[in-house]
Every structure is written in structure tokens, then in C-alpha cells.
C-alpha positions as CSV (number, residue, x, y, z in Angstrom):
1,X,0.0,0.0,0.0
2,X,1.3,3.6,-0.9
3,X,2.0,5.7,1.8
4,X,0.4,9.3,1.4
5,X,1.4,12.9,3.0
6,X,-1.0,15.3,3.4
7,X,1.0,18.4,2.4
8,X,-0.5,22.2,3.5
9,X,1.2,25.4,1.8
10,X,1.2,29.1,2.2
11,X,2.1,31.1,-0.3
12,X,3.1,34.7,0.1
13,X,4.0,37.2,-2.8
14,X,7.4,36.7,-3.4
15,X,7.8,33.2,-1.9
16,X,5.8,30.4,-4.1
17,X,5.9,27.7,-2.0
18,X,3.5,25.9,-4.1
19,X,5.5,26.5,-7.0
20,X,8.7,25.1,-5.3
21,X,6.7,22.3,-4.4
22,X,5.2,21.8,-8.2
23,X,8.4,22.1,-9.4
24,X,9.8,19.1,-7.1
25,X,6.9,16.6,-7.2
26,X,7.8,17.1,-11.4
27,X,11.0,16.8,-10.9
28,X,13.2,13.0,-11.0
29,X,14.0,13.7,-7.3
30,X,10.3,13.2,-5.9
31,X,9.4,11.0,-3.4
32,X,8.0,7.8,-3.7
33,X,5.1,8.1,-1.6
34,X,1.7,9.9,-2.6
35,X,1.8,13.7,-1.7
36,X,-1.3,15.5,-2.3
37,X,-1.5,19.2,-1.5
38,X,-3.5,21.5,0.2
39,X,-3.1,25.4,0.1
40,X,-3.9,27.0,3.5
41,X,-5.1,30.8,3.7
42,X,-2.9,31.8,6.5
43,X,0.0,30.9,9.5
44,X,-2.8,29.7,12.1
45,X,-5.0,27.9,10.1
46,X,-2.1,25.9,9.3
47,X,-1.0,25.0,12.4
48,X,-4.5,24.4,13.0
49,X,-4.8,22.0,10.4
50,X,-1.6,20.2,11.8
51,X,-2.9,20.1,15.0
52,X,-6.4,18.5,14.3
53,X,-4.5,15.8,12.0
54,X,-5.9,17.2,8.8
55,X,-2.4,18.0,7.4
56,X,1.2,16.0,8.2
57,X,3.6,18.6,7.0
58,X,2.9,22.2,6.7
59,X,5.4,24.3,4.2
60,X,5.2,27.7,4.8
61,X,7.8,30.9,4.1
62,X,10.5,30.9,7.0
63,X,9.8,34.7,7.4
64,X,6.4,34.4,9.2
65,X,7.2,32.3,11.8
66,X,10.3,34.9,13.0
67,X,9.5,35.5,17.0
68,X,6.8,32.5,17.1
69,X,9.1,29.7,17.0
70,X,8.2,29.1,21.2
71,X,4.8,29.4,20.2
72,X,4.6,26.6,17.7
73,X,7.3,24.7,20.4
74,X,3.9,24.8,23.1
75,X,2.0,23.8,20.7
76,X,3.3,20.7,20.6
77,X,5.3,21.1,16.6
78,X,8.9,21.1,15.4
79,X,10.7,21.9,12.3
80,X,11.6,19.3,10.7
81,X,12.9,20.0,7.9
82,X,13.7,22.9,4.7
83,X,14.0,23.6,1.2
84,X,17.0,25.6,-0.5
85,X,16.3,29.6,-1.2
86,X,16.0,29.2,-5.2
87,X,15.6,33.2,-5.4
88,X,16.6,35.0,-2.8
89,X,18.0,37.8,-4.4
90,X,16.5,41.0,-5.0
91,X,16.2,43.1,-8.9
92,X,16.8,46.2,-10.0
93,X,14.0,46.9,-12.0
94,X,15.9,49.7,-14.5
95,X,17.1,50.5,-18.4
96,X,20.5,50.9,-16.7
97,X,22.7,49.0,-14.4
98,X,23.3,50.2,-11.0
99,X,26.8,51.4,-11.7
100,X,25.3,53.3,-14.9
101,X,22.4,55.7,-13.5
102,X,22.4,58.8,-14.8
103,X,23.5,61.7,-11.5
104,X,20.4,62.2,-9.2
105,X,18.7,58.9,-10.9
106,X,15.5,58.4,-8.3
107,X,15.3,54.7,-7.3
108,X,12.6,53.8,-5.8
109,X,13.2,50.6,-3.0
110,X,10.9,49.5,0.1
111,X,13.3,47.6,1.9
112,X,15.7,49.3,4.1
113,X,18.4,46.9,3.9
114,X,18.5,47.1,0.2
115,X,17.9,51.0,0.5
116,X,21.5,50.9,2.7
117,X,22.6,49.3,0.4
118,X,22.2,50.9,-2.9
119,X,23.6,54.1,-0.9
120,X,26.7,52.0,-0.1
121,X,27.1,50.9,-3.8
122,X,26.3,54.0,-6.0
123,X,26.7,57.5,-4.5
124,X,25.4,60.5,-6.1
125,X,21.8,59.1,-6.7
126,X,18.5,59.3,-4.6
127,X,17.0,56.3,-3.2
128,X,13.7,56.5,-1.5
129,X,10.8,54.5,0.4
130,X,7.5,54.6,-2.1
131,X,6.0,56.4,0.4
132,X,8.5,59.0,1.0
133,X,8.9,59.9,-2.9
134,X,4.9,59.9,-3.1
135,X,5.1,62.1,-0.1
136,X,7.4,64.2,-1.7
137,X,6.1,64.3,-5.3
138,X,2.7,65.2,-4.1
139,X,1.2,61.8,-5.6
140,X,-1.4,59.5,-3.8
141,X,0.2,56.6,-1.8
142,X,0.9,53.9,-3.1
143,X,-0.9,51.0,-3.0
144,X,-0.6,48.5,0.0
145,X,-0.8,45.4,-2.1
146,X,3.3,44.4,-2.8
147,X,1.9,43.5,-6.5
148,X,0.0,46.5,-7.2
149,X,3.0,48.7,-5.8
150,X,5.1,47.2,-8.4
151,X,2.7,48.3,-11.1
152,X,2.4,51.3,-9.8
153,X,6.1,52.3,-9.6
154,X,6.3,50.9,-13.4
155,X,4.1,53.4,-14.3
156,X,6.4,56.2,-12.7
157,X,8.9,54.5,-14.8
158,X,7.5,53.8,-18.0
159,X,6.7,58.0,-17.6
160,X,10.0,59.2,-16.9
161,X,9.3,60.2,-13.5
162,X,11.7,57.8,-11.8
163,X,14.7,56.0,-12.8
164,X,14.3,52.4,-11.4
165,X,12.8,50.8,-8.6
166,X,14.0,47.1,-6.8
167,X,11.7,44.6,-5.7
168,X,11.6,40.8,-5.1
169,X,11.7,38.6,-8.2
170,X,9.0,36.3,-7.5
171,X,6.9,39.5,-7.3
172,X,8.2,41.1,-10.2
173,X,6.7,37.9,-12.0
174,X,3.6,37.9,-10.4
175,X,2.5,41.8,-11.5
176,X,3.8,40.3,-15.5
177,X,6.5,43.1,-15.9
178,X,8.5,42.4,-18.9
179,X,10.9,45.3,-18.4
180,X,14.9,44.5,-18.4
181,X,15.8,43.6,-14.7
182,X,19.2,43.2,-13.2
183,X,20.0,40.8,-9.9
184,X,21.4,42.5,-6.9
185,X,24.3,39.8,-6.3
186,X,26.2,38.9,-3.3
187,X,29.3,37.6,-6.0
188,X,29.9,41.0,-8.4
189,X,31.6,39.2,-11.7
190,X,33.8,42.0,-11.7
191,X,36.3,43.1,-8.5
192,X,35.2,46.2,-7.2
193,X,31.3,46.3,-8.1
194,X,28.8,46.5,-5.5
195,X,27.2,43.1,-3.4
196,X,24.3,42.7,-2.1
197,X,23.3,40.3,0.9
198,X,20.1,39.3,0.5
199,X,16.9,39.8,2.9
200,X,16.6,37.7,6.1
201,X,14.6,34.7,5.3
202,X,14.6,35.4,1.6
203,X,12.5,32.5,-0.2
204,X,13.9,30.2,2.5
205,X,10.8,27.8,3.2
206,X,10.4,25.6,6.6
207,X,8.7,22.1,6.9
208,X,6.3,21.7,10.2
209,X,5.0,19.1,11.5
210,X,3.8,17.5,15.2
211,X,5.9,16.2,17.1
212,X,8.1,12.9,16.8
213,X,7.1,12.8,13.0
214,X,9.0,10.6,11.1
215,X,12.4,11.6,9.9
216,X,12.2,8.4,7.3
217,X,9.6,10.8,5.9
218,X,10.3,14.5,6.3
219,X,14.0,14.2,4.8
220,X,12.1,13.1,1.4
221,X,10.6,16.5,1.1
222,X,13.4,18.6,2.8
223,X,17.1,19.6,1.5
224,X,20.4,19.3,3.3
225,X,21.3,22.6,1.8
226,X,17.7,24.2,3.1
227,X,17.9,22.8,6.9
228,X,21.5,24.4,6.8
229,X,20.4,27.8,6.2
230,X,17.3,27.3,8.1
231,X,19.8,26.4,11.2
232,X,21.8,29.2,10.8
233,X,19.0,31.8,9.9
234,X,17.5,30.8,13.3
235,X,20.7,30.6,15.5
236,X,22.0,34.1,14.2
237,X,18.7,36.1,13.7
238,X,16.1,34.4,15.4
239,X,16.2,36.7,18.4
240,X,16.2,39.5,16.6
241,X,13.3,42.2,16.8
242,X,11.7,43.4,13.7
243,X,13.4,47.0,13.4
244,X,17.1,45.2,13.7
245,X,16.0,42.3,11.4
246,X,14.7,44.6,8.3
247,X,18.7,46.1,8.8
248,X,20.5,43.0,8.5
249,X,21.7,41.1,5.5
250,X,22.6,37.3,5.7
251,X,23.3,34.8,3.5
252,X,23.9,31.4,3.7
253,X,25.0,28.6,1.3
254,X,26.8,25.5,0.7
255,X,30.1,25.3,-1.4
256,X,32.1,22.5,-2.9
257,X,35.9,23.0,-2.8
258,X,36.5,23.4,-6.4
259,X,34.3,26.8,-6.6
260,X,36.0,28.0,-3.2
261,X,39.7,27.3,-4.2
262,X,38.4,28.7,-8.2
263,X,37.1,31.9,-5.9
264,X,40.2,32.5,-3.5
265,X,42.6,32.1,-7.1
266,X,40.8,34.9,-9.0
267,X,40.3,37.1,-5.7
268,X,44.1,36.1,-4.3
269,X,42.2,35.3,-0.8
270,X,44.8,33.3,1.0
271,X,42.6,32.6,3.9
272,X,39.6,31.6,1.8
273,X,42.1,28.7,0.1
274,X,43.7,28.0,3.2
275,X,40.1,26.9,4.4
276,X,40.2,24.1,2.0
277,X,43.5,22.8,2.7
278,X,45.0,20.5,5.9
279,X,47.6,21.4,7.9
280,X,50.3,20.0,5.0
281,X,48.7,22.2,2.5
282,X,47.1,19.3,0.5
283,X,43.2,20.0,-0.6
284,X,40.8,18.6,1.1
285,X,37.7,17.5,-1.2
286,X,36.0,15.0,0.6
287,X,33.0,17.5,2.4
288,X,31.0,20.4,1.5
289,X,31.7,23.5,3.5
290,X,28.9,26.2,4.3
291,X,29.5,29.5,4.1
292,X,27.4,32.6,5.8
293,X,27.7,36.1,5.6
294,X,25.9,38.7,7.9
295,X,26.1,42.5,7.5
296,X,24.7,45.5,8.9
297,X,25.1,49.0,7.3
298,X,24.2,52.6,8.2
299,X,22.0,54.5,6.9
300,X,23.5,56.5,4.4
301,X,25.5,52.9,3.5
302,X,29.0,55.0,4.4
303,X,29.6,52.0,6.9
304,X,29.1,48.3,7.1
305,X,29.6,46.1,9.8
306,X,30.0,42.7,9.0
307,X,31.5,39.3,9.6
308,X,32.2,36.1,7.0
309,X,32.5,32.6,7.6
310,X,33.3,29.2,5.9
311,X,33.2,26.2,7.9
312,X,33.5,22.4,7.3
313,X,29.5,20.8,7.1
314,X,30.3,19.2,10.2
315,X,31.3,22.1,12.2
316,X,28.2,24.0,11.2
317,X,26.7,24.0,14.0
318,X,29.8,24.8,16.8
319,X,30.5,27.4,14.1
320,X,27.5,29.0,14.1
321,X,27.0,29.3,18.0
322,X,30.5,30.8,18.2
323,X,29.6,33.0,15.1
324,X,26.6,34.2,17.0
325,X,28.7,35.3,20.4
326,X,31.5,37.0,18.4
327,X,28.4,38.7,15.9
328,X,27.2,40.3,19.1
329,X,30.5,41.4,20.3
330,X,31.4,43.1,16.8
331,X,28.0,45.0,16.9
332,X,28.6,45.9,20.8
333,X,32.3,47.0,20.3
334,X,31.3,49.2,17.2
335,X,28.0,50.7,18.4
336,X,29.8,51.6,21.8
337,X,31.3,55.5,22.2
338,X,34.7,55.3,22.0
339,X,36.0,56.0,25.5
340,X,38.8,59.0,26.0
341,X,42.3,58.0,26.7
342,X,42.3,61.1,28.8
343,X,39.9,63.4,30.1
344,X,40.7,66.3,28.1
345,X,40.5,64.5,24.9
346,X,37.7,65.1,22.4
347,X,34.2,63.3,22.5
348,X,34.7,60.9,19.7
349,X,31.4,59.0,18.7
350,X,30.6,55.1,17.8
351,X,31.4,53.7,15.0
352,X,28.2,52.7,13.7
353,X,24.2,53.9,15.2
354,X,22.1,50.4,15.1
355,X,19.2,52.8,16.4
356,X,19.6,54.2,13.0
């Protein structure tokens, strides 16, 4: 007899988990049980559905259960499981590159890690909230819909009004724009160009279930790569509250040893090859290593406080704890007035403002 998973979804704009799901099931890595899929409106009638036995997994974008995780602990579910970020970087919606705006080129961005960010990379142009600009411009507000905001800022730039605007991919499919697009990368091809670290959470999707479910089970719909940024995603910025998390950039991934040794040649990084070596200097092949980057960046992107790690698979997880405790220290020691050597000397302020 075939087994069968009852399989609940939530889809939010910008992260299809139905479509990753679609995509799977399609694909010549499916499971062989029976999965048959139900969509679910919101977060708790989900968890509902998983508590009443109506649903065995539910699949849902990582982002909305940030801060409930001891809620869904009491009610008596776990994660068990992830599935890789396929998209999880944002687009610059423009005619021109980033590097090739036009002086005093209005982009238009509503996240303000990205907004930080664009400041960091490109001086000289104007980058402002939807809101602000419409505040400024005298226009209506724009709409509260993520989709019809899109539209709505492709009109300002069909007209002329506005250079660009940046929004999630998965979105910019959804309102059909056809216009050129270009990805905000964490890798620039060429040295020198700008990176971009994408959103907390971005299109990372988390499996729950009740409790003691069957691993035999779960790890046929979940991804090694998936639970490893899920475990480092929570670790790092779980505890974070919502005004520090829509600051801070992180991305996490797993690397085979070729593209790291291939990455530390063209960028001369001795301590990125070093990583993949043993202490005789021979290359070690045999295990994936993880890499994660976290960043936070002022306002007006001037400054960036950040910290980059690659670690063996196996030592993910003692990584990531010490990772977190030396995070916290970097941010304290930065954020912190820097005292005087002597009384007389001049105030000299912190680093970096993370009230900013």
C-alpha cells in the first residue's frame, strides 16, 4: 500500500511555496510516496490543520514564523525540515545597471536593507521609500498590495518620473512586468562592483510538523542545503526584533571545494584557500563546506559592519554558535562611544548607530 502525505502550503508574494513544491513533485527527485497538496489561507489555520491531524507537513515561508518559534514549540510542533532559497535575491527593475544611472537617478526601494545598500554601492543618486517619494512628489500613496505597488512604480517609470525601482523577483513575476531587470548579487563578476546580501529569510521555506514525526519521511521533502540555512537563519537572527531584522543582510549557502579554491585564485584570498587545505597544504575534497555572511550597514551605506565565515559541514553548528557570540560582540564594540584616553580628549562618537 502507498503511503500518502497530506502536504499544507502558504504562499506569500514573493515566496511560491507551491510553486517550489510543483516544481519538485515534477521533478526526477520526488518522493515515492503519494503527496497530495493542500493550500492554507494563513500561518494559524495551518498550524491548526496540523494540529487536528488534517495536514502532516505544513510548508510555509521561514519569514512568518520569526519571533513565534516558542509558540509553535507549546503547541506541541517542530521543524523538521527545509528547502533551499532558489531566489533569494533581490532586482533592480531599471534601463541601466546600478553602476550606470544617470546623476540624481530616483530609485525607488521598500526595503531598508537594500535602500542601505544601494547608498553603499552608488553615490550620487537618490533612493527613497515609495512612500516618502509619493510624499514628496505630491502623488497618492501607493498602494498597499506588494503586486500592485510594483505596477504602480512601473508606471512612474514607463513616464520618466523615476529611474528604477527594486523589488523581489518572485513579485516582479507575479504583477507580469517584462521590463529589463538586473539581480542585486552577493558575487559582483567583476572586482570592485557592489554586493548585495540578501533579505533575512529570503524565499527560505520551513517544513512543520507535530511532534516525533518521522524523519524516514520529512528528509524526502526537505534539502540538506535548506535545513543548513534554516539552522543558521534561526541561530543568528532568530532573536532578533523586527526594526534590527529589516537592517541586517545574511546569506547562507553551501560550497564544494573546487568553486572555493576557483574563488580564492581569481580574488588572491589566502585565507579563503587555506580553508580548504589540511595542515600539510594538501586540498581537502572530501566535504562540502557552508558559508554565511551577515552584514549591517548605516543609513546613508558610508559603513558596514560585517563578519564572513566558511566552515566544514560538520562544524556548522559549533560554528554558528560561536559565530553568533562573536556577531554580538562586533556590533557591541562598534556601536559603543569610543571612551577617551584622557579626560581632556575630544568626544569621539561610535562607530556605527544600530538605532539608525
Amino acid at each position: 500500500m502507498t503511503e500518502q502525505l497530506l502536504l499544507a502550503m502558504l504562499d506569500t508574494v514573493g515566496c511560491s511555496v507551491s510553486n517550489n513544491f510543483a516544481n519538485f513533485l515534477n521533478s526526477g527527485n520526488a518522493p515515492e510516496m503519494e503527496v497530495e497538496c493542500l493550500e492554507v489561507g494563513d500561518l494559524d489555520s495551518g498550524l491548526s490543520m496540523l494540529d487536528s491531524g488534517e495536514a502532516d507537513v505544513l510548508a510555509v515561508p521561514a519569514s512568518l514564523i520569526h519571533g513565534r518559534r516558542l509558540e509553535i514549540l507549546q503547541a506541541g510542533l517542530e521543524i523538521v525540515g527545509a528547502r533551499t532559497p532558489q531566489r533569494p535575491y533581490s532586482i533592480l527593475v531599471s534601463d541601466n545597471k546600478l553602476q550606470y544611472q544617470p546623476k540624481s537617478a530616483i530609485i525607488l526601494c521598500g526595503q531598508k536593507l537594500v535602500r542601505r545598500q544601494l547608498r553603499r554601492a552608488r553615490k550620487g543618486i537618490r533612493i527613497l521609500d515609495p512612500g516618502a517619494y509619493s510624499a514628496i512628489s505630491g502623488k497618492d500613496a501607493p498602494p498597499g498590495d506588494p503586486v500592485s505597488s510594483v505596477r504602480w512604480m512601473e508606471e512612474l517609470r514607463d513616464s520618466g518620473e523615476i529611474d528604477g525601482f527594486v523589488t523581489q523577483r518572485g513579485v516582479y513575476e507575479e504583477a507580469g512586468l517584462v521590463s529589463r531587470r538586473h539581480s542585486l548579487l552577493p558575487d559582483p563578476q567583476n572586482a570592485g562592483e557592489p554586493r548585495f546580501l540578501p533579505l533575512p529569510y529570503s524565499d527560505l521555506i520551513v517544513l512543520i510538523a507535530r511532534r516525533m514525526f518521522p524523519v524516514s519521511i520529512s528528509e524526502q521533502i526537505s534539502e540538506k542545503e535548506g535545513e543548513t540555512s534554516w539552522w543558521v537563519h534561526d541561530n543568528l537572527i532568530g532573536s532578533l526584533d523586527e526594526d534590527m531584522l529589516e537592517k541586517t543582510g545574511i546569506l547562507v549557502r553551501h560550497r564544494q571545494v573546487r568553486s572555493l579554491i576557483k574563488q580564492a585564485e581569481n580574488t588572491r584570498d589566502l585565507l579563503l584557500e587555506q580553508v580548504c587545505q589540511n595542515p600539510d597544504g594538501d586540498v581537502i575534497e572530501d566535504e562540502v563546506h557552508v558559508e554565511f555572511r551577515i552584514e549591517f550597514v548605516s543609513k546613508n551605506g558610508k559603513k558596514t559592519v560585517g563578519m564572513h565565515r566558511v566552515v566544514r559541514h560538520s562544524d556548522v553548528e559549533r560554528a554558528t554558535i560561536a559565530s553568533l557570540r562573536d556577531w554580538e560582540i562586533l556590533l557591541k564594540e562598534t556601536s559603543r562611544d569610543v571612551p577617551k584616553d584622557f579626560h581632556t580628549d575630544p568626544d569621539t562618537p561610535s562607530f556605527i548607530t544600530l538605532e539608525d
